[in-house]
C-alpha positions, 0 to 999 in steps of 0.5 A, a space after each residue: 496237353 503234351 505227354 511223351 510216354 517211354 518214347 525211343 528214336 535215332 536217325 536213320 544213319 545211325 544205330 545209336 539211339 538219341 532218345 531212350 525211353 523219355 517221359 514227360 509232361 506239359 501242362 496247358 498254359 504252361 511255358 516250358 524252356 528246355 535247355 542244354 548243350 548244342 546236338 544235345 537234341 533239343 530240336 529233334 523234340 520239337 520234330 517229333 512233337 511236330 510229326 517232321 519226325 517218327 518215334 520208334 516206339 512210346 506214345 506222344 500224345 496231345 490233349 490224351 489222344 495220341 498224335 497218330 490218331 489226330 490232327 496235330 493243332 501244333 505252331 512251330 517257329 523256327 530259329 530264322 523267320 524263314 519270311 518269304 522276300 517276294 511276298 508283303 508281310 501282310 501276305 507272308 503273315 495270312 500264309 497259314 491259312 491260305 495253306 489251310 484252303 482259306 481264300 486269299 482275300 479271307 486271310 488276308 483280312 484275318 491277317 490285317 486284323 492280327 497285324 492290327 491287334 499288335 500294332 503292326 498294321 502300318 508294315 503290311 504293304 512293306 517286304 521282309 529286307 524292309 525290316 529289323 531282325 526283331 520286327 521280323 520275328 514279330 511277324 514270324 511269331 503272327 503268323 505261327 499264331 495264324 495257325 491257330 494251334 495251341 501248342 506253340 514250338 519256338 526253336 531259339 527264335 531270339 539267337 541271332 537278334 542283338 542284345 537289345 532287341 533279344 531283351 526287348 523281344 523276351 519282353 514282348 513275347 511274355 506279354 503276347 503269352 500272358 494275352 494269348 492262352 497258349 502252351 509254349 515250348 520254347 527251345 534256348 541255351 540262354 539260361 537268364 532267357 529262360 528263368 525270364 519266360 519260364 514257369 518250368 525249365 527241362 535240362 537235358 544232362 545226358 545222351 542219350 536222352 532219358 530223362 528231362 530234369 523240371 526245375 519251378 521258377 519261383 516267381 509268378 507272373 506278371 515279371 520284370 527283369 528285376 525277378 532276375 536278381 532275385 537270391 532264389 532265381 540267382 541260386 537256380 542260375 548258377 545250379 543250371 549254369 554249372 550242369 550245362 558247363 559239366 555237360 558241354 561235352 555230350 
């Protein structure tokens, strides 16, 4: 679904490159987590997957076709839900559509009935401060999915909740993937985080970014937390976790 082909970029304040010739691949239905240390670049990816940014030269191209040729169909959340406080969440939830030229009364309607489908209708008249932090990524998860992309970006969305909820939210979104059919790209520095939703990891080791190494979880899906113990997914853990503690420094 997504290839970047000997893709090269650096921000224009600086003469140092920050991705160097990077290929890789990105399968549809796949869930990918790239982890790595922190301005390791792991969100200028999602910028450039995204079109906020341009690569210098490399193709990157979604579904064979590269993205300068085409609409990119991508949903990108980021890691605050970035909800707008004046507006319902059933009008925050339809925002997508109504910037896609659907009228306000259609969106809504679309929007009350994903509301529906997970069980969150009954918060659609409430406002973000009335809300959780957790309940507020679920919403902010709705309506990147009202985009209708089926390529999903999701930039540590889970970072700022309590341990509880983060379980919880890990939890919830794996069964909302394992119904959706969607792609996902999802950006951590959790490392448990990742072996829980994954079915492939890219760790990033090196600056400028060059390569992604792809590590296989080793258990299917559907998963509980218990796969976590598992000698297999503790062996990976502590490979990953000793890479990134060497790599702090990047």
């Amino acid at each position: 679904m997504l290839k970047f082909n000997q893709v090269n970029f650096k921000y224009d304040n600086t003469s140092e490159l920050l991705i160097k010739d990077l290929s890789f691949n990105v399968d549809k239905g796949d869930f990918v987590s790239i982890i790595g240390p922190s301005g390791c670049g792991k969100s200028t990816i999602f910028r450039l997957v995204s079109g906020l940014e341009r690569e210098l030269n490399g193709d990157i191209l979604f579904k064979g076709k590269s993205m300068k040729e085409q609409k990119r169909n991508i949903g990108y959340m980021p890691q605050k839900d970035l909800l707008i406080p004046w507006r319902s969440i059933l009008q925050n939830t339809s925002l997508p559509l109504e910037i896609q030229g659907v009228s306000s009364k259609e969106a809504g309607k679309r929007a009350e009935e994903l509301l529906r489908t997970f069980g969150l209708e009954k918060y659609k008249d409430k406002h973000p401060k009335d809300l959780s932090g957790g309940m507020r990524q679920r919403i902010s998860f709705i309506r990147t999915l009202l985009t209708g992309a089926e390529l999903l970006l999701l930039d540590e969305p889970f970072s700022a909740l309590d341990a509880i909820t983060k379980i919880s939210m890990q939890e919830w979104l794996l069964t909302q993937w394992s119904n959706l059919n969607k792609t996902v790209l999802f950006i951590t520095h959790d490392v448990e985080e990742a072996l829980f939703l994954s079915n492939k990891i890219f760790v990033i080791s090196e600056r400028p970014i060059t390569k992604m190494t792809e590590v296989v979880v080793p258990h299917g899906y559907p998963r509980d937390r218990h796969m976590l113990s598992l000698p297999e997914v503790l062996s990976i853990k502590e490979e990953l976790v000793n890479e990134l503690k060497q790599r702090v420094e990047l």
